[in-house]
N, C-alpha and C positions, 0 to 999 in steps of 0.2 A: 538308631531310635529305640528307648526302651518301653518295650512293650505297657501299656497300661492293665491293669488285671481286671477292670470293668468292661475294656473292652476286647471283645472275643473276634471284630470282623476281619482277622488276616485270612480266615476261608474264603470271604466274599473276594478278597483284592486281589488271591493268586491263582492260579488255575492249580497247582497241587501244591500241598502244605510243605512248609520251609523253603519252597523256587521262588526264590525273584529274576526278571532282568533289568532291564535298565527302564523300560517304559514304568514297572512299578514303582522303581529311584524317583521318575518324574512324578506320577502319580501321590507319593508319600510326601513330597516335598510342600511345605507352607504355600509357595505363591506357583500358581499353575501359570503359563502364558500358553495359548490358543497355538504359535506355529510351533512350540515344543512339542507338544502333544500330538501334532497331526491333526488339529481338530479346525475347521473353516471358522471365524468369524471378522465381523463387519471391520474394517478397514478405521482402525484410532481406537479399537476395544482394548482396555485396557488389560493388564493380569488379575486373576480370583485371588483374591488372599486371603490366608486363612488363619493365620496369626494373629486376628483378633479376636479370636473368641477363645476364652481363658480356661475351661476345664481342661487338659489334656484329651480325656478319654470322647467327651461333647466332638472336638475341635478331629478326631483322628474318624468316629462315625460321620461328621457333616463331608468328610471327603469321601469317603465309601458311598454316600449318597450322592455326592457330585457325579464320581464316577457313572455312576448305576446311572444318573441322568443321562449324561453324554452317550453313554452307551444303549438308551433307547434314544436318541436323536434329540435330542432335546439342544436349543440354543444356548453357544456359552454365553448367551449375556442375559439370557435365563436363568443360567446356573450363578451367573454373578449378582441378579438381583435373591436368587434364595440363601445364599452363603452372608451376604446382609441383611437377609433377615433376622438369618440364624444367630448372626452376629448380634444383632439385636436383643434374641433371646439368652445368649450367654451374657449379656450384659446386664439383665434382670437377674438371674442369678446369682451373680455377683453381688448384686447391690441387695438382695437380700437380707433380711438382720435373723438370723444368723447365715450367712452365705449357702445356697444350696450347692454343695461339693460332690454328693455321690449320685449317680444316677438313681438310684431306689430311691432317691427324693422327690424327684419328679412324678409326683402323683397328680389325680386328679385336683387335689385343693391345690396344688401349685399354681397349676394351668390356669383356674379361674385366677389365682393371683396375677400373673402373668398379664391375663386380658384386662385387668383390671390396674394394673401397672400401664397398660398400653395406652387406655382410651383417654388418659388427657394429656397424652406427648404431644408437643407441636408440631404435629406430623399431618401429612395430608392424609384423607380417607382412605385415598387410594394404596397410598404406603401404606397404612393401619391394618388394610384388608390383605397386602400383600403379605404382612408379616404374620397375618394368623394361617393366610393358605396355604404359606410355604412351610411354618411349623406342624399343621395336620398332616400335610402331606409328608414330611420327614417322621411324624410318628408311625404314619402307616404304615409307612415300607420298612421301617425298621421293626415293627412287628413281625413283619413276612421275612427280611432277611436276619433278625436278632444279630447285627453290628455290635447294639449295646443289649445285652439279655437281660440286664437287672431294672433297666425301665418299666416300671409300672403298668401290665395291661388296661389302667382304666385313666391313662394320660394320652386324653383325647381332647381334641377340639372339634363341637357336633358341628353339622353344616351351619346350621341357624346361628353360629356363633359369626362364622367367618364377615360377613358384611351387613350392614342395615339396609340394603338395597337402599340407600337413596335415589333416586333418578336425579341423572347428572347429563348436561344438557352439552352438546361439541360448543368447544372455544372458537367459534366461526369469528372472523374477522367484520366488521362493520361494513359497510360498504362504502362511507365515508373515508374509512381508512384504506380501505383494499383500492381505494381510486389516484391514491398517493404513492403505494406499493406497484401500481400497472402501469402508472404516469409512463411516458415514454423519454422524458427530460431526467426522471428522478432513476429510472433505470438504465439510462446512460452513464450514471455516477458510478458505476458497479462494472468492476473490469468484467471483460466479454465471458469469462468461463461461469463465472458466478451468476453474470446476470441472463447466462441461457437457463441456470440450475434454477433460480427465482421462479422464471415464466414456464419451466418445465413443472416441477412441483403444485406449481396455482393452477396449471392447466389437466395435469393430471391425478393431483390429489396420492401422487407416490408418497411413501414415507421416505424422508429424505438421505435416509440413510441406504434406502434402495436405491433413490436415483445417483446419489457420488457413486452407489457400485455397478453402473449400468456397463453393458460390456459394449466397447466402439461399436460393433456391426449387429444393433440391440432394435432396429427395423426390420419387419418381416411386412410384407404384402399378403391381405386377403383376397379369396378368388377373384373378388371386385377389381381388385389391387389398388386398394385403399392400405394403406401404411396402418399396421401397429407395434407396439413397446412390448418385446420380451424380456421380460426382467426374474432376475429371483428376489423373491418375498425373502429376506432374511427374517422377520416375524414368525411369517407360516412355516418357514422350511419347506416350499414348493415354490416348481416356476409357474410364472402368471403371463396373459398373454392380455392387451385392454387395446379398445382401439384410441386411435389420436385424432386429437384438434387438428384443424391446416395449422394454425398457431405452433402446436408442440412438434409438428413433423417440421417447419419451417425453424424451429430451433435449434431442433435434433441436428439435423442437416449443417446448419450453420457452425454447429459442433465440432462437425465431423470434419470441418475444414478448417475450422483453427487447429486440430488435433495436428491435422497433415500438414500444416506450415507451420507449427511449431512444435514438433516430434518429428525430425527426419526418420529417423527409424522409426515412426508409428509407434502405438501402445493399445494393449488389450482394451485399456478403458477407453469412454466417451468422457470422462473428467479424470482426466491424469494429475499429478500432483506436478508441480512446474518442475521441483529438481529429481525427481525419478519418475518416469513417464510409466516405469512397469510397476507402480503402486496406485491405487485410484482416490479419487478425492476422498480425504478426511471429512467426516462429519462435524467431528468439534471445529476443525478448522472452517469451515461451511459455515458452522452457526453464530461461530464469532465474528466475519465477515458481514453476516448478514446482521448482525446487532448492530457494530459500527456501521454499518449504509442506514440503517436507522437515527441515529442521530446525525449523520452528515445532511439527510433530508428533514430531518426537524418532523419528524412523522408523530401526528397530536391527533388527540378526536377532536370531536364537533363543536367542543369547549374551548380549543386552543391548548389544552395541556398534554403535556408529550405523553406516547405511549409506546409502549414494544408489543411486541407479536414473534411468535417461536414461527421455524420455518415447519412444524407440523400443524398449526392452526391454519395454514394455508389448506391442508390438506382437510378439515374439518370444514372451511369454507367453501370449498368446492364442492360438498357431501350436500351440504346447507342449500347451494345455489340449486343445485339438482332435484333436491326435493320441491324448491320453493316452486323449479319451472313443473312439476306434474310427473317427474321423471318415477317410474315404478320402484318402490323397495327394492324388488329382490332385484333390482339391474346393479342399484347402486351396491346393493351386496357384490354384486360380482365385478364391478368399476375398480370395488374400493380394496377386493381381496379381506372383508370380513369372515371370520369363523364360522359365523351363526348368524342368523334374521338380530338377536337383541343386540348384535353394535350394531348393526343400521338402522336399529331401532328410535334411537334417541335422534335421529335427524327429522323421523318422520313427528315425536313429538314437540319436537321445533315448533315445526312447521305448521300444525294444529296450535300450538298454543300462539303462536308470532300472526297467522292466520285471524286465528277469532279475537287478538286484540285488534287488525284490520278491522273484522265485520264488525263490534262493538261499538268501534266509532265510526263506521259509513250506520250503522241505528240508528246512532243517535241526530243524523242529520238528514232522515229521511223525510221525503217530502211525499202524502200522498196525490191524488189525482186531483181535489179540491184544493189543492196548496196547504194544507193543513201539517204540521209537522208532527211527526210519528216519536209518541217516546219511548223507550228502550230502559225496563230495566236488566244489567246482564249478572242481577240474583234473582231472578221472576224464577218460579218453577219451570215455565215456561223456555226459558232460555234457551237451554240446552236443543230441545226440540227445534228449536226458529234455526238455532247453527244447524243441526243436522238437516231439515229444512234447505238452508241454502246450501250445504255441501250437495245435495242430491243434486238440488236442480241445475246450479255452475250456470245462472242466468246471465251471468256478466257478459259472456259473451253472443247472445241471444236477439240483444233489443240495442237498436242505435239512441235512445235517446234514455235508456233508465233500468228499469230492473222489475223481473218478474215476480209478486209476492207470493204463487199460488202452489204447492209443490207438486212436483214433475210428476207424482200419480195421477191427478187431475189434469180434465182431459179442459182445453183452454178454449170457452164458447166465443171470445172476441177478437176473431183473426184480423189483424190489421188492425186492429182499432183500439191500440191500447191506452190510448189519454182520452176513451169514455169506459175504462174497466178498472173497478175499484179495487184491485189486485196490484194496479201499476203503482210504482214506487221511481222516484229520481232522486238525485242530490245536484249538489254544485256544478260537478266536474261540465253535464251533459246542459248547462246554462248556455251556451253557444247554440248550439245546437235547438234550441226551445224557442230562444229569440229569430232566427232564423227560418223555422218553423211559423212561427207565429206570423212573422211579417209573407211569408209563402199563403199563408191560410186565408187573411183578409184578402190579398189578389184574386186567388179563387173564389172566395163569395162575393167579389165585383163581377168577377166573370159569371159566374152560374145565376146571380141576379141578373147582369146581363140579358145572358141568354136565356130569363124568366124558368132558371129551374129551382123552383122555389125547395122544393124535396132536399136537394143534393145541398143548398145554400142552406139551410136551416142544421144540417149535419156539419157543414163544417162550421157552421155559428156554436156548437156545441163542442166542437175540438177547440177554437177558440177562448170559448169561455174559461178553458181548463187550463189552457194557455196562460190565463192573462190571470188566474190566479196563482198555477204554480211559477209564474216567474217574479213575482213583486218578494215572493216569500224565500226563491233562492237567494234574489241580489241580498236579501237581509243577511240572509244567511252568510254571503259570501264577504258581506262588509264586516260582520262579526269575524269572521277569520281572518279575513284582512288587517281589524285591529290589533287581535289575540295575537300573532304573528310576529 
């Protein structure tokens, strides 16, 4: 290989100048593979290649950086989305008019060019933000190591460049759809290793490329000796410990005995690969599997028109359901093996926003104590308040026949007696229950006339009355939904 003269990092690659051995042979060479090197990754991860990115001197420091990553632990399939980045930025380069060829070009007006090259590629955001993080972060370190010395100290990308923070909401599955994915008929179609991987993933919200690497004897017992999943995070680079569903421990299980009747000599893994038991399930093989059982089950939304679903929106689904049931943030942090509270974050703004479209429309079909229906608008200044309002109070589950308007500081002066308290609020749903009431309430005031207690028959003549106006106004209500429907 002949030396390039812009670039200076053979100090960084060797431990003393002019020594090589064979591992730097490996290291210098264009396309890296993961068991050359000694380096662990995920089972189908392909090799880094690094032969597309066109400077010489660019394409010999993006390796010196790859290094340096592997060598603070970093994942190769980390290092292989930053070698595509870089790739990406050797290819603006190039396209350049006049082509930028020497590193002392790369200056700061490059880089806005660059970012400005970037932002109308048909690229996702995701990718866009990937390709500015991965270029800051290869200019920094190469300030600290000077790989390439003639680079520019003022070719920077600031923080506030790297992403628009959009808030981006998890690809949860519908539940429309996720009921044609659980079906027990449609998962029958799905040979046995695959279709434990399906209900393993939905139930544990694993990234899928963790659960093909689960290792066979991947159950451990809590003190309780309730059954959980040791797995490694290839993501984190750490092991995680999560407890399990009866469902995923009844898979796990089920697993474990197809392994042993069909691997005589057993295999390390829980999803062995069928023609070599001592490699563990591919993921791309996984994900292609799981696309065709898509179309063999004709899997559509609500519309009738087909749709696909990746086997990590499984794992966003599960995130989804957890928040919807009450389940605490910081659990699902720890469920799901997030970094930080802001990726569990965005399930909980789900949930608030999927939430107050709920309460928006139970407003608008609220019926007060006189039968009178309550309007809602949800641009009132007001609004906001009314939501926060009913998050505090969670009256839903409080009152068998409707809902509390009053909020939960306030101390409630009509115990029992909520259909003569102008606070009470109902809709449709609790119409059974009104009617049934109602016809309860006239019996009583035969009885309490009866037996001449005129006091007690006079009060339930007043429950009544509330009665017999909030239910003429639900049936309306309920016949209009019945039409609209």
């Amino acid at each position: 290989m002949t030396a390039d003269p812009a670039f200076v990092g053979d100090r960084s690659l060797h431990g003393l100048p002019g020594r090589r051995d064979r591992i730097d042979d490996l290291y210098a060479a264009d396309v890296w593979r993961a068991e050359g090197l000694g380096v662990r990754a995920p089972r189908g991860k392909g090799p880094v290649n690094f032969s597309g990115i066109a400077q010489p001197w660019l394409r010999e420091a993006v390796k010196c950086w790859a290094r340096q990553r592997l060598a603070v632990n970093s994942a190769f399939a980390t290092l292989s989305a930053g070698v595509l980045a870089l790739k990406r930025f050797s290819s603006f380069l190039d396209a350049c008019e006049p082509p930028v060829t020497r590193p002392d070009e790369i200056d700061r007006a490059a880089i806005e060019r660059y970012l400005a090259w970037l932002a109308p590629l048909g690229l996702s955001e995701s990718t866009k933000r990937l390709s500015r993080v991965f270029l800051r972060t290869f200019l920094e370190e190469n300030r600290r190591y000077r790989w390439v010395e003639t680079i520019p100290a003022d070719a920077v990308v600031y923080h506030d460049e790297l992403s628009t923070k959009r808030t981006s909401l998890p690809r949860f599955v519908p539940e429309f759809v996720m009921g044609q994915l659980e079906a027990e008929d449609n998962l029958a179609r799905l040979s046995a290793s695959y279709r434990h991987l399906v209900v393993l993933v939905t139930e544990t919200g694993l990234r899928a490329g963790d659960a093909c690497s689960l290792s066979f004897d991947s159950l451990i017992a809590d003190s309780s000796g309730w059954p959980c999943l040791r797995f490694e995070s290839w993501k984190m680079r750490t092991e995680q410990m999560i407890p399990l569903s009866a469902k995923a421990v009844e898979v796990i299980r089920a697993q474990q005995r197809l392994v042993a009747e069909t691997c005589p000599d057993g295999s390390p893994w829980l999803f062995p690969t069928r023609l070599d038991p001592s490699l563990p399930q591919s993921y791309s093989h996984f994900r292609g599997a799981f696309a065709r059982w898509q179309n063999q089950i004709g899997l559509h939304d609500e519309a009738g028109r087909p749709t696909r679903v990746s086997p990590h929106q499984l794992r966003h689904t599960l995130g989804t359901r957890l928040i919807n049931q009450g389940v605490p943030q910081h659990v699902i942090q720890r469920l799901l093996g997030h970094a930080s509270p802001e990726m569990t974050a965005v399930y909980a703004h789900l949930h608030d926003t999927t939430v107050r479209q709920e309460f928006e429309r139970y407003c608008e079909s609220r019926v007060d104590v006189e039968g009178r229906l309550l309007g809602f608008d949800p641009d009132a200044a007001t609004a906001d308040a009314e939501w926060v309002k009913h998050n505090l109070a969670r009256a839903a589950d409080s009152l068998p026949n409707g809902y509390c308007g009053r909020p939960p500081q306030q101390d409630c002066p009509h115990p029992n007696a909520c259909l003569t308290c102008p606070d009470f609020q109902t809709t449709v749903q609790f119409l059974p229950v009104h009617r049934h009431q109602a016809d309860a309430t006239r019996s009583l005031i035969d009885a309490a006339e009866s037996a001449g207690h005129q006091r007690l028959a006079a009060n339930h003549r007043r429950v009544l009355a509330h009665l017999d106006k909030i239910i003429p106004t639900l049936e309306s209500l309920e016949q209009t939904e019945s039409e609209d429907g």
